[in-house]
C-alpha positions as CSV (number, residue, x, y, z in Angstrom):
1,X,-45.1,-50.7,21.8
2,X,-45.5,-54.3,20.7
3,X,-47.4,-56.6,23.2
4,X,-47.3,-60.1,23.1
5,X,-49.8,-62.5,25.1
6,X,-49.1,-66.1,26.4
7,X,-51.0,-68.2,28.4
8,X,-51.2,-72.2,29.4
9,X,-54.3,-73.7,28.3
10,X,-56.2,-73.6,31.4
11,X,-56.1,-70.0,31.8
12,X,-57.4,-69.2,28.4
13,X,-60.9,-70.8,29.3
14,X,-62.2,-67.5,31.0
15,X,-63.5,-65.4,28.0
16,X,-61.7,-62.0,27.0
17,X,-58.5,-62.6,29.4
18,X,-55.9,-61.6,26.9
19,X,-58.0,-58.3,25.9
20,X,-58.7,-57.8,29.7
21,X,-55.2,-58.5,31.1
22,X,-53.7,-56.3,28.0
23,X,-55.7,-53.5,28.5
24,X,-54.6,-53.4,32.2
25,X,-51.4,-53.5,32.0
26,X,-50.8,-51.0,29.1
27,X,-52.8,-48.8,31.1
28,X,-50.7,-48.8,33.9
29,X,-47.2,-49.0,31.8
30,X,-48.6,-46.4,29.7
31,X,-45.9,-43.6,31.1
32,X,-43.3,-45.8,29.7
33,X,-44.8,-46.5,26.0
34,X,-42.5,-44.1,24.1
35,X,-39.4,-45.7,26.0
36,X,-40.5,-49.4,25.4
37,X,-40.0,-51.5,22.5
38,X,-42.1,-54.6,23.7
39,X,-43.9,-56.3,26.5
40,X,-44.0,-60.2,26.8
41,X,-47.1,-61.0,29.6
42,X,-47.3,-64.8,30.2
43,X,-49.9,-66.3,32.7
44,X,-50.4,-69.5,33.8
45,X,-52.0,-71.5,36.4
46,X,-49.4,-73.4,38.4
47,X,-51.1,-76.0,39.7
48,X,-53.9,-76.6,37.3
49,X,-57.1,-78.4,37.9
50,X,-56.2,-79.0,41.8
51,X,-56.7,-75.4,43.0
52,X,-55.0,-73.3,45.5
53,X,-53.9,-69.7,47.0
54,X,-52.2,-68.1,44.7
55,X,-51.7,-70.5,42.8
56,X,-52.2,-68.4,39.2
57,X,-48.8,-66.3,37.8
58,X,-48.2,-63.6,35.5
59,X,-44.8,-62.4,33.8
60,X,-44.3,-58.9,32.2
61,X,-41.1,-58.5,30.6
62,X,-40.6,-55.3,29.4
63,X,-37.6,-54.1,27.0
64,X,-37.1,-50.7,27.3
65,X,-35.7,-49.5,24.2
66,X,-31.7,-49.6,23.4
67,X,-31.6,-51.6,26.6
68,X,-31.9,-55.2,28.4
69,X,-34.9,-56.6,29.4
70,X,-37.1,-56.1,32.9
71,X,-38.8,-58.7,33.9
72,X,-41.2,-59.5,37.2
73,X,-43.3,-62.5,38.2
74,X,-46.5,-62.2,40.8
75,X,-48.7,-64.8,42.2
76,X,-52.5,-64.4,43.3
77,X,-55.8,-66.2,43.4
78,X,-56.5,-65.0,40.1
79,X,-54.9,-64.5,37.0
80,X,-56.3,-60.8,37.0
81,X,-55.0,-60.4,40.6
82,X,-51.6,-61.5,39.6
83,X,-51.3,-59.1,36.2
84,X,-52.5,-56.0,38.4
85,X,-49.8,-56.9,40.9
86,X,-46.8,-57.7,37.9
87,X,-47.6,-54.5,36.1
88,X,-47.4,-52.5,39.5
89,X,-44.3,-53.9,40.3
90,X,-42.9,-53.3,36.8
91,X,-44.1,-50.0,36.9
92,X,-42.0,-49.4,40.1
93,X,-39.0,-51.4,38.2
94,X,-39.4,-49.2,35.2
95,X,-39.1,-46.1,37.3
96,X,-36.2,-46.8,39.2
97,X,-34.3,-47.7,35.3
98,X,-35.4,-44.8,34.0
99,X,-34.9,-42.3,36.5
100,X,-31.5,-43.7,37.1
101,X,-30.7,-43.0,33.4
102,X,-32.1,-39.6,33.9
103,X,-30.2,-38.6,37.0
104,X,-26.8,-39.8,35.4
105,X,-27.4,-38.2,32.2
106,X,-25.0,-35.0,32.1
107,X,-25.9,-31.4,31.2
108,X,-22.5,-30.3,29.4
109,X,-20.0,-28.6,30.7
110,X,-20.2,-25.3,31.7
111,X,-17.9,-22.9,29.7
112,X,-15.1,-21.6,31.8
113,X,-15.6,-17.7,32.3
114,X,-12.0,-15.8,32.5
């Protein structure tokens, strides 16, 4: 599983966030890895330099293989905050696809016994 990291400038001035915010979130997709081509994470701080609650955002986007993308958005106080919360979320997302797909997968029919 490809992971690609994006962030606005003012969120890449804490050291080690992409490393930190990676490792976080692949540990808590890490269920999902075999089914998952790529994850897209973007953070950014919405308001910038003025502060404020929850103010910081992070995207996951998954894409699952052979299928469309799944994406979530969550705010906190910290960019940290708000990739725990996205991943959680996605995790929940990613359960509900896949398990979906599983339930409405078909065993094949049953041979008729005369």
């Amino acid at each position: 599983m490809q992971v690609q990291f994006n962030s606005d400038s003012s969120v890449m001035g804490t050291e080690n966030v992409a490393t930190r915010i990676e490792e976080a979130v692949r540990a808590k997709l890490a269920r999902f890895e075999d089914r998952l081509t790529r994850l897209e994470i973007h953070v950014r701080d919405e308001n910038g330099p003025k502060h404020g609650g929850d103010d910081k955002s992070c995207t996951i986007e998954a894409r699952p293989a052979g299928g469309r993308a799944i994406g979530v958005t969550e705010h906190a106080a910290t960019v940290d905050d708000a990739a725990r919360l996205a991943a959680a979320t996605l995790a929940q997302r990613l359960d509900r696809h896949f398990g979906k797909s599983e339930r409405h997968g078909h065993d094949p029919r049953p041979e008729k016994v005369g």
